[in-house]
C-alpha positions as CSV (number, residue, x, y, z in Angstrom):
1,X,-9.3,17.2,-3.9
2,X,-8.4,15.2,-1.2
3,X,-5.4,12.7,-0.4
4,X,-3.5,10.3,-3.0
5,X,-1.1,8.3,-2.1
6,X,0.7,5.1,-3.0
7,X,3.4,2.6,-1.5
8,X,4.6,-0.9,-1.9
9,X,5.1,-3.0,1.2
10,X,7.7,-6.0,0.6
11,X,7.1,-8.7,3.4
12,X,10.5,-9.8,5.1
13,X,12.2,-7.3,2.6
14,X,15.6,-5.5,3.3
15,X,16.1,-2.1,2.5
16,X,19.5,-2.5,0.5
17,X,17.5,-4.8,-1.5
18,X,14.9,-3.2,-1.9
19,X,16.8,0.0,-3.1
20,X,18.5,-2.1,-5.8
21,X,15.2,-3.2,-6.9
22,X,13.9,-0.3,-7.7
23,X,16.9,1.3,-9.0
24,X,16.3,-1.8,-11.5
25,X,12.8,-1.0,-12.0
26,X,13.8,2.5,-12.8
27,X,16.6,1.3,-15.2
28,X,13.8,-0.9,-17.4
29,X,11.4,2.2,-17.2
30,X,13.7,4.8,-18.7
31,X,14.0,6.5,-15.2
32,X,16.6,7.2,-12.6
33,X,16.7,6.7,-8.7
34,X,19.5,8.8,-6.9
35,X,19.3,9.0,-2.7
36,X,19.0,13.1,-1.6
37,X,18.0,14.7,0.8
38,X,14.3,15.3,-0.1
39,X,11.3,16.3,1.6
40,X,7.4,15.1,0.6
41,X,6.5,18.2,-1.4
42,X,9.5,18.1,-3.6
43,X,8.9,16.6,-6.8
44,X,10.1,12.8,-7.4
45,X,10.6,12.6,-3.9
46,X,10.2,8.1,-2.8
47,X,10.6,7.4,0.6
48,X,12.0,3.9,1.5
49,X,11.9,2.8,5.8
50,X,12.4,-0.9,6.9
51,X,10.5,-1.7,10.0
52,X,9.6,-5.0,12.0
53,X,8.1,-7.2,9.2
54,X,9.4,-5.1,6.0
55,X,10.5,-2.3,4.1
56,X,7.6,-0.1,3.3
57,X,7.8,2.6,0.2
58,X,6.7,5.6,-0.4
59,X,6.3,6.8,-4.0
60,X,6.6,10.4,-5.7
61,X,2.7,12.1,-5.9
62,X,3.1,12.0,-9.8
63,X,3.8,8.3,-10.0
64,X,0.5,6.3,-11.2
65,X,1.7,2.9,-11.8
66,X,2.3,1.7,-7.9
67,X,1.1,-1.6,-9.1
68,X,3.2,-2.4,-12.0
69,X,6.0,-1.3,-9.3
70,X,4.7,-3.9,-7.4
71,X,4.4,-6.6,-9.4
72,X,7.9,-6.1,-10.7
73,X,9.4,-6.0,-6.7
74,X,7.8,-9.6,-6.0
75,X,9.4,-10.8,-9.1
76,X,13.2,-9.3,-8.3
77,X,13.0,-10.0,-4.6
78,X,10.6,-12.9,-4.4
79,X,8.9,-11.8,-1.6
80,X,5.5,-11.2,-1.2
81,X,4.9,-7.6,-1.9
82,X,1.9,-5.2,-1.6
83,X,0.5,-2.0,-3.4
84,X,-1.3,0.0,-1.3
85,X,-2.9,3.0,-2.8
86,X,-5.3,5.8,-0.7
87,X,-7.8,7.2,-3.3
88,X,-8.7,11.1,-3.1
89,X,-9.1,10.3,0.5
90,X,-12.4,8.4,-0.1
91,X,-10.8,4.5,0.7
92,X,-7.9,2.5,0.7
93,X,-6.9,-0.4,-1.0
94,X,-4.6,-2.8,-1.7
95,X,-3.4,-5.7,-4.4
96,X,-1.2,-8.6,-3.0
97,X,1.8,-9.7,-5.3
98,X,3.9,-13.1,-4.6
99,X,6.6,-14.1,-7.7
100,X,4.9,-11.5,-10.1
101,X,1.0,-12.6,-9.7
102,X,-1.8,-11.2,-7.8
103,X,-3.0,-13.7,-5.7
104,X,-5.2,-11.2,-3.4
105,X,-6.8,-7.6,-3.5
106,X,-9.4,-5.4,-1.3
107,X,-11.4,-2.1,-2.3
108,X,-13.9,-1.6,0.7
109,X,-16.1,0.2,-1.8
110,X,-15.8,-2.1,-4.9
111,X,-18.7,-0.1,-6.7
112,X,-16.8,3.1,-6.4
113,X,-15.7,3.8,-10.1
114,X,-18.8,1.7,-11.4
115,X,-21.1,-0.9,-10.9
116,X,-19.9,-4.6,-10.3
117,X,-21.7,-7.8,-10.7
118,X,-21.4,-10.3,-7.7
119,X,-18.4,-11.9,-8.9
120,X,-16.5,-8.4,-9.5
121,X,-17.5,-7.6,-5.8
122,X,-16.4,-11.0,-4.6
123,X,-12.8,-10.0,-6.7
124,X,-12.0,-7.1,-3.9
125,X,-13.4,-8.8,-0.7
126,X,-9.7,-9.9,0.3
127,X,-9.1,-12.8,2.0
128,X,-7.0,-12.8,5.3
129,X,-5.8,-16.3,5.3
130,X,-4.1,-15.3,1.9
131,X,-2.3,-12.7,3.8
132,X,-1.8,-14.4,6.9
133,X,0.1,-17.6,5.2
134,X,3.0,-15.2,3.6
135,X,3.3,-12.9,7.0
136,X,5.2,-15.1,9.5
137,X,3.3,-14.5,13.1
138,X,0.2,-13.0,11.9
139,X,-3.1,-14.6,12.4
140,X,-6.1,-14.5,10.2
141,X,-8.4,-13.3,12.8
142,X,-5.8,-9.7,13.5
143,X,-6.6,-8.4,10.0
144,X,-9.9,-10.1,9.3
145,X,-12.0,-7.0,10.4
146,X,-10.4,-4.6,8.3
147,X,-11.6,-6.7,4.9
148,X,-15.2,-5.7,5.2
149,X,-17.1,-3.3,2.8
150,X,-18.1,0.3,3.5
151,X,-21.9,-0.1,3.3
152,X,-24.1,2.4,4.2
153,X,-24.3,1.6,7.8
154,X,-20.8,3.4,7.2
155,X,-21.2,6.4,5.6
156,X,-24.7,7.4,7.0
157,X,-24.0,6.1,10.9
158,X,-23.2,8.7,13.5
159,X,-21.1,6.5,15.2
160,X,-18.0,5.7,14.2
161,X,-16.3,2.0,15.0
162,X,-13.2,1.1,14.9
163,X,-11.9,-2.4,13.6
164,X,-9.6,-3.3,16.8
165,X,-10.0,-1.5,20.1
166,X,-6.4,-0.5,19.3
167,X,-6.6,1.2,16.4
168,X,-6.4,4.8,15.7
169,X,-8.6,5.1,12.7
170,X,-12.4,4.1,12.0
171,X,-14.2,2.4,9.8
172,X,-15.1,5.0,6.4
173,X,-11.6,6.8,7.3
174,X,-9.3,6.0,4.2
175,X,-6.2,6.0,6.7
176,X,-7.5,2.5,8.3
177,X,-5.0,2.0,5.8
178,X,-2.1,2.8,8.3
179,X,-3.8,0.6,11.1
180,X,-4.1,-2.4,9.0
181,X,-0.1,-1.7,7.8
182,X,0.8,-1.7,11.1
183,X,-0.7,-5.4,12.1
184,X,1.6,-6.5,9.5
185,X,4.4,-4.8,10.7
186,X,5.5,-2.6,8.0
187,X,6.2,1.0,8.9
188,X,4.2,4.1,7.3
189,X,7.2,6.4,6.5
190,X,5.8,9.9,7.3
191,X,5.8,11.3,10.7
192,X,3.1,13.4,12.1
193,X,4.4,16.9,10.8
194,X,4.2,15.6,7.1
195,X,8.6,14.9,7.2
196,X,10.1,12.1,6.1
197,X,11.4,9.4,8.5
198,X,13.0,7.0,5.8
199,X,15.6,7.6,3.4
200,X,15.0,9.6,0.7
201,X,15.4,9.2,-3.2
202,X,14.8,11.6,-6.5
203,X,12.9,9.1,-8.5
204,X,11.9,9.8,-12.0
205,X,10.1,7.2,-14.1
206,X,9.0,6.8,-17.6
207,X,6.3,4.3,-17.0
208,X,2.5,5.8,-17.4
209,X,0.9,2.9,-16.6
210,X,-2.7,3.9,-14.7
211,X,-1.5,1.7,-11.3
C-alpha cells in the first residue's frame, strides 16, 4: 500500500486561530482536540506549523473527511483554505475553499477512480489565476506548471522532468505535492526522519465523511 496523507493549508492563517477552529470543528463533530506530545505513528496524532504564507495541517492517518475539514476552516476563519490529499502514493491533489465554497480543484490523473467525460476532466484541471488572486505575492505563471495532467508521456518516459528547475520532485512523483506547497509558502510539517516539526494534538473525530 503506499502513502495517504491529508492536510488543510489556510492562506494568511494564524496558528492560534487556526487551533480554535478546529477545536470547533471537533466540538460539532462529536470529537475532541487536546495539544500532547505526539509523534506521527501514534494514533490521532494532527500536526499544526505556521510558516511564511500560512498555517499548514496535518491530519491523524484514520481521518477521511480532510475536505469537509476544509470547507468548515474557510467558513470559521474566512480565509481561503486548501485540502490537499496524497493518494496511495499514486498523485496528489487538491480542492480550493474560500467562505465555505469550492471555487478550484486539481487531480493530475482525473480518470484515476473512473472514466470522465470532457467536462469532468476540465472539473480537475485547476486554474492558477484562481490561486494566484487569494495568495498575496504569487504569480500565476510560479504554479502554472504544476496544474498539468499525468499523461502517458509521464508514466512510460525514462526521463523524468521536473516543473521548476528548483524543485525537488518530478513530474509522476505524488510528493510534487510538497513543491507546489512550498511556492505558496505554507510549510509541510514533517521533517526528513518522519518527526513532527509543528505542534502536536490528540484529535479524535466522529465525522465519516469519505473527504
Amino acid at each position: 500500500m503506499g502513502l495517504f496523507l491529508a492536510m488543510s493549508g489556510i492562506i494568511e492563517g494564524n496558528e492560534d486561530s487556526v487551533v480554535d477552529a478546529l477545536r470547533a470543528f471537533a466540538e460539532v463533530n462529536q470529537g475532541s482536540f487536546e495539544q500532547t506530545e505526539l509523534t506521527t505513528e501514534d494514533d490521532g496524532c494532527l500536526v499544526v506549523s505556521e510558516g511564511i504564507g500560512g498555517v499548514t495541517v496535518l491530519y491523524p492517518n484514520d481521518f477521511f473527511d480532510w475536505d469537509s475539514a476544509a470547507h468548515f476552516l474557510s467558513q470559521r476563519l474566512g480565509k481561503p483554505v486548501f485540502s490537499f490529499h496524497i493518494h496511495d502514493g499514486d498523485l496528489w491533489m487538491y480542492s480550493l475553499y474560500e467562505n465555505g465554497e469550492q471555487v478550484d480543484q486539481f487531480n493530475p490523473v482525473p480518470d484515476y477512480w473512473q472514466e470522465l467525460d470532457k467536462d469532468a476532466r476540465r472539473f480537475w484541471q485547476g486554474h492558477a489565476l484562481e490561486i494566484a488572486k487569494r495568495v498575496p505575492g504569487l504569480l500565476p505563471e510560479q504554479i502554472s506548471k504544476y496544474l498539468v495532467q499525468w499523461g502517458n508521456d509521464v508514466f512510460e518516459s525514462s526521463e523524468r522532468k521536473k516543473a521548476y528547475p528548483s524543485d525537488k520532485y518530478y513530474y509522476g512523483d505524488d510528493w510534487q505535492l510538497l513543491d507546489f506547497m512550498k511556492k505558496l509558502g505554507l510549510d509541510y510539517p514533517v521533517d526528513d526522519r518522519g518527526a513532527p516539526h509543528g505542534v502536536t494534538y490528540r484529535f479524535e473525530c466522529s465525522s465519516d465523511g469519505a473527504g
